[in-house]
LUMFIMI-951589 format. One line per 8 residues: number of its first residue (from 1); their letters; for each residue x, z negated, y of C-alpha. Coordinates in nm, 2 decimals, padded with zeros to 4 digits. Layout:
NUM	A	X:Z:Y | ...
***
This chain:
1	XXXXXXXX	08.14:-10.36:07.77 | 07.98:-10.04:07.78 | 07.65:-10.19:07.58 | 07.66:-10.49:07.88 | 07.69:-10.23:08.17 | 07.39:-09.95:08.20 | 07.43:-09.71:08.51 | 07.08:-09.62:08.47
9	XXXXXXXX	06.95:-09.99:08.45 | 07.18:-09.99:08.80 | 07.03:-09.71:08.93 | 06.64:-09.67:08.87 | 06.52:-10.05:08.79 | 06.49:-10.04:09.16 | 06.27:-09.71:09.18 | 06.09:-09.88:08.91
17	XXXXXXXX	06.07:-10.17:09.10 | 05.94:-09.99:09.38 | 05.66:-09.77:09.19 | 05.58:-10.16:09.09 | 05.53:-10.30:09.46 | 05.30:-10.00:09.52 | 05.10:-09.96:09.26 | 04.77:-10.19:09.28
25	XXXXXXXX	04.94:-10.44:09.05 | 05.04:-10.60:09.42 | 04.84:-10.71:09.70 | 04.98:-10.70:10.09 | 05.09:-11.09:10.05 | 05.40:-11.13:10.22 | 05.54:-11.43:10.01 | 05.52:-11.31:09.70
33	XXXXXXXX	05.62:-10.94:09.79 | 05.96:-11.09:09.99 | 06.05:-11.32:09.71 | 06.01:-11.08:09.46 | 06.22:-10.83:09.64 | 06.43:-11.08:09.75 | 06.49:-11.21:09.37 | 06.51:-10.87:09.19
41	XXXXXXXX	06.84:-10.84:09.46 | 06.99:-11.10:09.37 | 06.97:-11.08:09.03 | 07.06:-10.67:09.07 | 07.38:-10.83:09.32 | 07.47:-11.06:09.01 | 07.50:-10.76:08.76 | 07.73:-10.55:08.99
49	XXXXXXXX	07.98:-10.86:09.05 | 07.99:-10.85:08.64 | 08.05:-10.54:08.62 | 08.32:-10.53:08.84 | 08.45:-10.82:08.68 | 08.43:-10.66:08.37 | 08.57:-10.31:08.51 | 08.87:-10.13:08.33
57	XXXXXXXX	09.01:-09.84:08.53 | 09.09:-09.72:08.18 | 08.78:-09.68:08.04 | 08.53:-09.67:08.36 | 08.13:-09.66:08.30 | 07.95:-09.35:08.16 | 07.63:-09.26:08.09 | 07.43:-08.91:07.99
65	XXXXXXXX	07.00:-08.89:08.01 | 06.87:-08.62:07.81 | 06.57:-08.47:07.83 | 06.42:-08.40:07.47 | 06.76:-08.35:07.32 | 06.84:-08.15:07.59 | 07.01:-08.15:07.93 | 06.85:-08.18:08.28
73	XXXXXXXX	06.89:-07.77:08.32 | 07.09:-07.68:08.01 | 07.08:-07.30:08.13 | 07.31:-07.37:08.41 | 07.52:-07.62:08.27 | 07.36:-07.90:08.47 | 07.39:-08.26:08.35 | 07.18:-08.57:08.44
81	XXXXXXXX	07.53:-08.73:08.39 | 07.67:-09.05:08.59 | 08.03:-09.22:08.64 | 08.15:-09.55:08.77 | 08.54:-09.54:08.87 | 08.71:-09.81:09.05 | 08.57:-09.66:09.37 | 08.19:-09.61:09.28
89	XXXXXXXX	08.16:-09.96:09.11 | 08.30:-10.13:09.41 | 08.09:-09.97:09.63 | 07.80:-09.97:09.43 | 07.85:-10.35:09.44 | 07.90:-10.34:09.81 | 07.54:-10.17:09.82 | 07.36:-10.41:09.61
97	XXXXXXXX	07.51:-10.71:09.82 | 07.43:-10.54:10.15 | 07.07:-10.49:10.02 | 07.06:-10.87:09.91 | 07.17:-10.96:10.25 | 06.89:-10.71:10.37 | 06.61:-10.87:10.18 | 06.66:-11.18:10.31
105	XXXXXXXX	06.70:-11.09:10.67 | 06.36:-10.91:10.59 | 06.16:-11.26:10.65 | 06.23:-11.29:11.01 | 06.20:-10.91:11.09 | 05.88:-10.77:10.90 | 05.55:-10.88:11.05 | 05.31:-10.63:10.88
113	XXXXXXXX	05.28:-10.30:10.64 | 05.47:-10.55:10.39 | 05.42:-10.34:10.08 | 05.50:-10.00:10.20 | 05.83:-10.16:10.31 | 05.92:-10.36:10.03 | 05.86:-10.02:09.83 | 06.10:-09.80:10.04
121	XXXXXXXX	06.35:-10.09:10.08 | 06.37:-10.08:09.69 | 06.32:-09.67:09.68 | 06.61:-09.69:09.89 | 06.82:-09.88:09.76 | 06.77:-09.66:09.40 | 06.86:-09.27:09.61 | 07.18:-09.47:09.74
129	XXXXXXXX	07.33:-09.65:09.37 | 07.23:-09.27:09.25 | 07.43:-09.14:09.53 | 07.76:-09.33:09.46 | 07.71:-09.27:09.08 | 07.61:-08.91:08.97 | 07.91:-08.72:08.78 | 07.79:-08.41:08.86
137	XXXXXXXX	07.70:-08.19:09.13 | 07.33:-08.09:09.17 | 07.29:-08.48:09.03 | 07.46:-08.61:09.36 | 07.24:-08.39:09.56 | 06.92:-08.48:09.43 | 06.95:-08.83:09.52 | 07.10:-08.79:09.86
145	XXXXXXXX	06.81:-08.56:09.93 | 06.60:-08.87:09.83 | 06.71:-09.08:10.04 | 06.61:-08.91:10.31 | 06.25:-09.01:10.21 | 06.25:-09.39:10.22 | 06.51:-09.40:10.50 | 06.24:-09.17:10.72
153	XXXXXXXX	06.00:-09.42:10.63 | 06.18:-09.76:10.69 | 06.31:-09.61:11.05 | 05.99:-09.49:11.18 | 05.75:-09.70:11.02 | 05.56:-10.02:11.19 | 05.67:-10.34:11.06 | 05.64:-10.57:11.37
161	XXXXXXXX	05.51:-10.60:11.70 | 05.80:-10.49:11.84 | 05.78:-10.12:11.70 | 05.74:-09.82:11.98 | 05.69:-09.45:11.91 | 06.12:-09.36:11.97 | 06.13:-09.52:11.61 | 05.93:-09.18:11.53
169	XXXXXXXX	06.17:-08.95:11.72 | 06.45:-09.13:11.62 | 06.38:-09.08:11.23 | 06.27:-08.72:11.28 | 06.61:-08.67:11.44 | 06.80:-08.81:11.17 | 06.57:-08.64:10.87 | 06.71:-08.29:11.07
177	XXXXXXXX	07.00:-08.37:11.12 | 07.08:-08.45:10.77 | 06.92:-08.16:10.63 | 07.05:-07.91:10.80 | 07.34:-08.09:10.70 | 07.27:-08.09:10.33 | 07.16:-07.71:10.34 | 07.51:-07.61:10.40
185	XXXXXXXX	07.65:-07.86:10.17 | 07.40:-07.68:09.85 | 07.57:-07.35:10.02 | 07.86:-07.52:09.90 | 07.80:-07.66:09.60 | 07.59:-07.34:09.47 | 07.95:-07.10:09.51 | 08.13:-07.36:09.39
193	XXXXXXXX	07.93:-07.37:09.07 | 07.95:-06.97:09.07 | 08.31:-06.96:09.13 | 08.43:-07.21:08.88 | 08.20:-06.97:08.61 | 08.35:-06.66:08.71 | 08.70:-06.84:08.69 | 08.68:-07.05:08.39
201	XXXXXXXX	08.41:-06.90:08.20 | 08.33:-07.26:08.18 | 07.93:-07.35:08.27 | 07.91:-07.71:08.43 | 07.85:-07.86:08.73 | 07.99:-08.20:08.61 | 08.27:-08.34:08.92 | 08.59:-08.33:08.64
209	XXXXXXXX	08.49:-07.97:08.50 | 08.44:-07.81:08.84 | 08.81:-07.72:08.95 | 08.87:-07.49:09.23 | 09.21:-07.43:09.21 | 09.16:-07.04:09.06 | 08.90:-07.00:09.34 | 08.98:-06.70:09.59
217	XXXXXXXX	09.18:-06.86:09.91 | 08.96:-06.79:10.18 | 08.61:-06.88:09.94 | 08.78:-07.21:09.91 | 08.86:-07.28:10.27 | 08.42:-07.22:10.28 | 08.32:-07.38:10.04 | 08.49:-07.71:10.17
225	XXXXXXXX	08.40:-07.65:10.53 | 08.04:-07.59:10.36 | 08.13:-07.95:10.23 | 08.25:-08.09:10.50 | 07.98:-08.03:10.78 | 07.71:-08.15:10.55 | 07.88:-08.48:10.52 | 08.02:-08.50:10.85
233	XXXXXXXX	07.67:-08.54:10.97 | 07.62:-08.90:10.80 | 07.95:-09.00:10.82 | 07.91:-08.87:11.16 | 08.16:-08.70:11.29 | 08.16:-08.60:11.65 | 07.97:-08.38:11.75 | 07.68:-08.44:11.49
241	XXXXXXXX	07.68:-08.78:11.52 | 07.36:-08.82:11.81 | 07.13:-08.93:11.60 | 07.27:-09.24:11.47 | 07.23:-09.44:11.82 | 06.91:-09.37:11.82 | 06.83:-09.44:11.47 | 06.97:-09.79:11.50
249	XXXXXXXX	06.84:-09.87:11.79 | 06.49:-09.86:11.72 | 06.48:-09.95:11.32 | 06.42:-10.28:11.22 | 06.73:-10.51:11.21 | 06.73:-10.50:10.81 | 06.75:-10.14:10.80 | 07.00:-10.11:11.10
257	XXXXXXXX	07.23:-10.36:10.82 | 07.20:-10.10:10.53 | 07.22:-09.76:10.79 | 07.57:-09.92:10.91 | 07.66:-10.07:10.62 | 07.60:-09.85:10.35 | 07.42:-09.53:10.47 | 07.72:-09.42:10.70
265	XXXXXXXX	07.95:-09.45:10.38 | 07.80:-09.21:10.19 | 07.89:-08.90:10.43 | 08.29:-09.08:10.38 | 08.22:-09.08:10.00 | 08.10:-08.73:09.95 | 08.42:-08.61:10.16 | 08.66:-08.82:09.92
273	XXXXXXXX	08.47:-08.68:09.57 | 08.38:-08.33:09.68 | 08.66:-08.25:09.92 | 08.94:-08.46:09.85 | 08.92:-08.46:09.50 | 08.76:-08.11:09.39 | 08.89:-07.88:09.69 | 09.22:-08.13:09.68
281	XXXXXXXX	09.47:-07.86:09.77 | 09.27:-07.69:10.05 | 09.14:-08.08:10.20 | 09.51:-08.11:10.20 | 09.55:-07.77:10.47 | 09.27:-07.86:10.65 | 09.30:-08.26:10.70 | 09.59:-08.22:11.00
289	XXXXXXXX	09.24:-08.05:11.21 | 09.01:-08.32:11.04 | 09.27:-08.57:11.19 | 09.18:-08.45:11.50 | 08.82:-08.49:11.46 | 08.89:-08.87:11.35 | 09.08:-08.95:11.61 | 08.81:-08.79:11.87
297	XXXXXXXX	08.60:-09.04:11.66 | 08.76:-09.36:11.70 | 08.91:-09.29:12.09 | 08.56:-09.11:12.25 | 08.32:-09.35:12.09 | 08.51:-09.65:12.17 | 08.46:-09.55:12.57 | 08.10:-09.46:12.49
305	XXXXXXXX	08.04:-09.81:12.33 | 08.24:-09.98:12.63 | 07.97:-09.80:12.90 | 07.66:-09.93:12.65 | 07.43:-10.21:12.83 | 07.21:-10.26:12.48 | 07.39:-10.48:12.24 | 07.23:-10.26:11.97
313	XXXXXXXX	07.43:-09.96:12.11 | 07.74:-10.12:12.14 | 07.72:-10.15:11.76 | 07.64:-09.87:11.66 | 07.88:-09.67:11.87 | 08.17:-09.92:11.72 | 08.06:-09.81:11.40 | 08.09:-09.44:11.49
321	XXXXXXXX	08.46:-09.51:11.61 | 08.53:-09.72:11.31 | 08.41:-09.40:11.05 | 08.66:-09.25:11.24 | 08.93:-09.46:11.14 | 08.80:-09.40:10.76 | 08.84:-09.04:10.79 | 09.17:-09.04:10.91
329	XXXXXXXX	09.26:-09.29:10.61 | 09.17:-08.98:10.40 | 09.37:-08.75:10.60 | 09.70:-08.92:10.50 | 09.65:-08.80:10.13 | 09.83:-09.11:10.03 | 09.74:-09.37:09.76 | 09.80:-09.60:10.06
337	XXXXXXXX	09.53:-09.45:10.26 | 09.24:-09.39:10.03 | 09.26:-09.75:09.97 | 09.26:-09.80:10.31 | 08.95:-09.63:10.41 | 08.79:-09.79:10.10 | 08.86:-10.11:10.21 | 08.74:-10.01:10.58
345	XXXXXXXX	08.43:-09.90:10.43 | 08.40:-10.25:10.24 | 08.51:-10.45:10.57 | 08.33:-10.24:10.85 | 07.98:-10.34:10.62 | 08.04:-10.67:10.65 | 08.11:-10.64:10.99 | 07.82:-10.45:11.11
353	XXXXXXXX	07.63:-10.65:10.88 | 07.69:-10.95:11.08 | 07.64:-10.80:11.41 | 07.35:-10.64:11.33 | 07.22:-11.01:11.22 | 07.32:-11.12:11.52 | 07.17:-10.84:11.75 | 06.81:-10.90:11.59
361	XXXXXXXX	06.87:-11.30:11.66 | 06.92:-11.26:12.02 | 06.60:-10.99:12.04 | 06.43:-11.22:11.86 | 06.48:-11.56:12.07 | 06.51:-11.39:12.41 | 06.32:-11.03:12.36 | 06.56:-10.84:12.54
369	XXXXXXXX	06.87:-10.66:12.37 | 07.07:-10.61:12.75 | 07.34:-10.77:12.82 | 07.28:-10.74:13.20 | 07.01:-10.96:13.10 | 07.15:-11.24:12.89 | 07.37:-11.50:13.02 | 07.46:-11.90:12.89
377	XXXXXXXX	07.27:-11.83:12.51 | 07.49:-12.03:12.40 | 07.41:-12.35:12.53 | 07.09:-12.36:12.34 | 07.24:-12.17:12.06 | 07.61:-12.35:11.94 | 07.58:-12.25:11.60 | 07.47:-11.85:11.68
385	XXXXXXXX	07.76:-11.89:11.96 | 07.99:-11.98:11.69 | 07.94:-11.72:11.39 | 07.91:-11.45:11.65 | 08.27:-11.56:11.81 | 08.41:-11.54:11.45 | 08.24:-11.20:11.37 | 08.35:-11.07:11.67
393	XXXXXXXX	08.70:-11.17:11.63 | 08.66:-11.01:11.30 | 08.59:-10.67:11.36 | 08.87:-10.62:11.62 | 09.10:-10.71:11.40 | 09.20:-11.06:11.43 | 09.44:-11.17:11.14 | 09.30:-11.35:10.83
401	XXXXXXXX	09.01:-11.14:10.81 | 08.93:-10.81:10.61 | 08.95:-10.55:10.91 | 09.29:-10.66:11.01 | 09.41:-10.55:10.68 | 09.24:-10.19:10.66 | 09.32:-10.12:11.00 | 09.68:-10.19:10.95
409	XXXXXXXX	09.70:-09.99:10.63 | 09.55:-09.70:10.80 | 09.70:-09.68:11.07 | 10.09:-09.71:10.84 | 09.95:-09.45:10.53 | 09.87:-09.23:10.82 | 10.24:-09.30:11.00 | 10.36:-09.20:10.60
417	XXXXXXXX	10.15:-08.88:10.55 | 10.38:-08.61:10.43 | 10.11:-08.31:10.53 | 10.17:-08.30:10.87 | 10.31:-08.44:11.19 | 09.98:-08.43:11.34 | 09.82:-08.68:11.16 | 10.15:-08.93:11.24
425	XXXXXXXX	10.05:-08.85:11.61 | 09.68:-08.90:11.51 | 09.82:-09.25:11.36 | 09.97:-09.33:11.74 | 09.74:-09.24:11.98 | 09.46:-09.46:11.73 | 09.64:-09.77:11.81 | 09.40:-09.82:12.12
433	XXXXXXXX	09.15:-09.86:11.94 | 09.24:-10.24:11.90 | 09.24:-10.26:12.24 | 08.92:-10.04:12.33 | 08.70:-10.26:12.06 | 08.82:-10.57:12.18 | 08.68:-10.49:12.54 | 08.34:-10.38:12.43
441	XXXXXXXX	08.31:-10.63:12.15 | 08.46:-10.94:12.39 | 08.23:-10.78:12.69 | 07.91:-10.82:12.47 | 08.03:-11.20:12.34 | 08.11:-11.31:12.71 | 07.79:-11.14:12.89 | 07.54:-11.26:12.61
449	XXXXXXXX	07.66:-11.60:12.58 | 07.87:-11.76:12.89 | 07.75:-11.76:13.20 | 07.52:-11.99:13.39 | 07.21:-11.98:13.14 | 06.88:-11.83:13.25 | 06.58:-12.05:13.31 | 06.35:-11.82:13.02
457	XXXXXXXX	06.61:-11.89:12.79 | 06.59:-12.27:12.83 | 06.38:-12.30:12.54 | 06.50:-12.09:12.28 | 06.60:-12.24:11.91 | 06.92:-12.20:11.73 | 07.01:-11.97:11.44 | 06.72:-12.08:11.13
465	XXXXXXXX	06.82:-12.17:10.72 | 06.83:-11.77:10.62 | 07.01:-11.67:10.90 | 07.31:-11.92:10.90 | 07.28:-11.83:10.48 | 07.34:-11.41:10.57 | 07.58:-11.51:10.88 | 07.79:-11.76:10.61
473	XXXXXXXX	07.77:-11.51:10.36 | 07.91:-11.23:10.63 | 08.22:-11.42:10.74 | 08.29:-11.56:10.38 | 08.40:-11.22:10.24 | 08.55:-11.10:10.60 | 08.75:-11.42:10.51 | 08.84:-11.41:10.18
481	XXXXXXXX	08.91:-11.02:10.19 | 09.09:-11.11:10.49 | 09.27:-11.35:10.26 | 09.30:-11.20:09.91 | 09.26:-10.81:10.02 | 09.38:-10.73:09.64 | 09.05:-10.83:09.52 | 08.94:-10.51:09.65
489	XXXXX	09.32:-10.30:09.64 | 09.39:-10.43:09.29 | 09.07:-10.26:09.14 | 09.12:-09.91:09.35 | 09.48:-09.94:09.24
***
């Protein structure tokens, strides 16, 4: 098994891939650049099912690069090391299929600067396998410092005629925010390497060496607030969480899939490996406050994504209000709720996924993203009408699908937290956010598509080939997680 499964083959055949599509061995042709992207994906999507299929929690995939014989900075004890547990392989697999679904949304959406594109999709994709991977510290930082790069790039560059210059402002804001976010969190890391030396005597940066257990009290309770504000930013947490409208509002459909679907995840990761696992005893004195913060999450943004007039917006602010819910699934501190919010994180991309899909549809065939603005789509658009009614349904937590089940199993490991009785009343008060998402969500359905249809939207055309395959692929797994949630449980378990 471990000669089938390579982490690094997982990891940089996509950088390679990418240095590839740049380098003058390709032209600007758009065919070949988006089938080639498009089948490198699939194949990559096809080797992360098998090794999930293959996975035993008993003997999880490792791998070591040296350098010469040597490590990547042997003087500090640094490592170019990477693991995949139960939780990184599923969500590595949840990236690779995200990106797939990505790659072939890309057709409809990019109109020019193919290559450049093409190479920061892939460059992308790399910084965020490498993210959900590295066993040891400085590792994990270097890639989710790289994927600031490529993510810049796809956000503000111009890749259709639709482009305007808030795509620029909007990736600026984001490249700030999140490094002013990921200074703190070096803060962090850098005493946390220091203090597990001092304490240990032990020199290693590795994530099952570094124990801060003999760590002075009130240096802990830093270091994971150090921690803790860096990813709160890409999770985000309120109130660092501006920039994300604006980011998906004005990048490119296929990157507004992968900043919802996967990007948000890895601020939710970096909280469950560096806080809840490393500072486990302090995240369990601070998560009754981080309850708070999650529940501010899922109740504020659900009002803010009610009062939203662009489709886009409404999104993106659900997605806000769902991290939410994800956090407080890792405030319980219960088996029950890490698989929780790793099953929201699994559902929610699906979910946004699909909405996303169906955002750019509706911008596409009617060029206009305001609800105020749509009315009786669906008359020329049954088939759109119909996926978007299931989706919909979907992520406000109809029964039978995936949400339904994470939602529920947050909201009950929460109800069973034995830290505090804050994060039972947390639990409670989250319950309207069944009800607050089924407003905004059933307000953007019934604007968009009932109503006596426009006389500009008499000629539009229904959903094509590659957008019924992403939309069919979407609700599938909502389904069948929906269905069979111990797929997904059974592994974390």
């Amino acid at each position: 098994m471990e000669n089938l499964i390579s982490i690094p083959l997982i990891i940089f055949l996509p950088m390679l891939m990418s240095f590839l599509i740049i380098s003058p061995l390709f032209t600007n042709n758009e065919i070949i650049l988006r089938r080639y992207t498009k089948t490198f994906c699939s194949i990559h999507f096809a080797y992360m099912l098998l090794a999930l299929i293959l996975f035993n929690s008993a003997n999880p995939y490792q791998s070591q690069i040296h350098f010469f014989g040597l490590d990547w900075i042997q003087t500090l004890g640094i490592k170019f090391t990477f693991n995949m547990d139960a939780i990184s392989t599923i969500l590595a697999t949840l990236t690779s299929f995200v990106f797939l679904l990505a790659s072939i949304c890309s057709k409809m959406f990019i109109r020019k600067n193919y290559k450049f594109y093409y190479a920061m999709f892939l460059l992308l994709m790399s910084a965020i396998l490498g993210i959900f991977t590295a066993n040891d510290m400085f590792v994990f930082f270097l890639f989710w410092e790289l994927e600031l790069i490529p993510a810049y790039f796809l956000i503000a560059g111009n890749f259709n005629a639709n482009h305007s210059n808030d795509s620029k402002n909007s990736a600026m804001k984001f490249v700030i925010y999140t490094f002013l976010g990921s200074m703190v969190m070096l803060l962090g890391i850098l005493l946390l390497h220091y203090y597990n030396y001092t304490t240990t005597g032990i020199l290693t940066a590795t994530f099952e060496n570094v124990l801060a257990t003999e760590i002075p009290e009130k240096i802990q309770y830093f270091i994971a607030i150090c921690f803790l504000i860096g990813f709160a930013v890409k999770l985000p947490i309120i109130p660092v969480h501006t920039w994300l409208p604006d980011a998906h509002t004005n990048a490119p459909t296929p990157i507004s899939m992968i900043l919802a679907g996967i990007l948000l995840k890895t601020g939710a990761y970096g909280i469950y490996r560096f806080n809840y696992e490393i500072m486990n005893t302090t995240f369990a004195k601070i998560a009754p406050y981080l309850a708070i913060f999650a529940l501010i999450n899922i109740i504020y943004t659900a009002f803010v994504a009610y009062a939203q007039t662009d489709i886009k917006r409404i999104v993106a602010y659900s997605s806000i209000s769902n991290m939410g819910l994800i956090l407080l699934g890792l405030c319980a501190y219960n088996k029950m709720g890490l698989s929780a919010s790793i099953f929201h994180m699994v559902a929610h991309a699906l979910v946004t996924c699909g909405l996303f899909m169906i955002c750019g549809i509706i911008f596409l065939r009617c060029k206009t993203r305001d609800i105020r603005l749509l009315n009786g789509i669906a008359n020329n658009m049954p088939r759109l009408f119909g996926f978007a009614t299931l989706i919909v349904l979907a992520s406000i937590g109809i029964p039978a699908f995936a949400p339904f089940i994470s939602e529920i199993l947050t909201i009950i490991s929460a109800l069973f937290s034995e830290l505090s009785s804050t994060i039972k009343i947390a639990s409670v008060l989250s319950l309207p956010l069944l009800i607050m998402s089924s407003c905004y969500m059933l307000r953007f359905l019934h604007q968009s598509f009932f109503g006596e249809q426009l006389e500009c939207f008499e000629k539009i055309n229904d959903i094509s080939v590659n957008e019924f395959i992403i939309l069919t692929s979407v609700l599938a797994g909502l389904f069948i997680f929906g269905i069979f949630p111990n797929i997904i449980l059974g592994v974390i378990q």
